[in-house]
Steps between C-alpha positions, in 0.01 A plus 500: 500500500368837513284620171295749407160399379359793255091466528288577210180338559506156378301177687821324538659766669406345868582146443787528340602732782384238784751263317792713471454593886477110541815432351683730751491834256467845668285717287459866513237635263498753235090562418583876272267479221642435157323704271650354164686171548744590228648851618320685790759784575336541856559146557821477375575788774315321768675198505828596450447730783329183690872310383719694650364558801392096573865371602629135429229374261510216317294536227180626367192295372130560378254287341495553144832622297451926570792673259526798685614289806730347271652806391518666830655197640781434217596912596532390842678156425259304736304186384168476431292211466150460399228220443254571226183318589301681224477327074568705366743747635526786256802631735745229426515618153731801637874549421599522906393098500877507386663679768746300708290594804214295425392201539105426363344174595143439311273190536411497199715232272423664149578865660829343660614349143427823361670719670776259657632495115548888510635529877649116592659612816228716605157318460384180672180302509378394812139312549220742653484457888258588724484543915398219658473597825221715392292268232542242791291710701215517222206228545270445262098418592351213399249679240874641368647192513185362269499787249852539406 
């Protein structure tokens, strides 16, 4: 499947992007800065311009629940799916958690009962992950191994 991946900043961002390219995903990134998660007008602009001119995609995703993806993908009738990683998420409070066009998965159980009560069909919980491939490659000293 083809997605766009719209940046922002957060740690996850890389892993979670190793393991979508893993699973067979193309990704083509968006990385315009988001000035106001909520409504950014420029961003809005942006990536509706960056929508029509990206052909067949499947979806969009980010870490953390961003509205004003939300919104600009419910105008464009396109999914978008996101992960929040962060407790909390201030975001997922927003009306566009509603939309038809998105789909919010959260690792955090008492976030996911919370907000799964007000959108059922549109908010999931699924368990933090984390890329392996790259903690596999981290080794610890003994000294490190002694202190922690």
């Amino acid at each position: 499947m083809k997605l766009i991946f719209c940046k922002w900043g957060s740690i996850c961002e890389d892993g979670m992007s190793n393991g979508l390219r893993e699973l067979g995903h193309e990704i083509v990134w968006f990385t315009e800065k988001c000035t106001h998660k909520d409504l950014d007008v420029n961003y809005i602009k942006a990536l509706s311009a960056f929508l029509t001119k990206e052909k067949e995609v499947d979806f969009v995703f980010s870490v953390n629940f961003i509205p004003v993806i939300a919104k600009v993908c419910t105008i464009h009738k396109i999914m978008y799916l996101s992960y929040t990683v962060d407790s909390p998420c201030m975001t997922l409070y927003s009306k566009s958690l509603s939309s038809p066009y998105v789909k919010a998965f959260v690792f955090d159980y008492a976030l996911y009962t919370q907000f799964s009560a007000y959108a059922p069909d549109n908010v999931f919980y699924l368990s933090l992950g984390a890329d392996m491939p790259f903690y596999e490659t981290v080794h610890s000293t003994e000294a490190e191994k002694k202190k922690f």
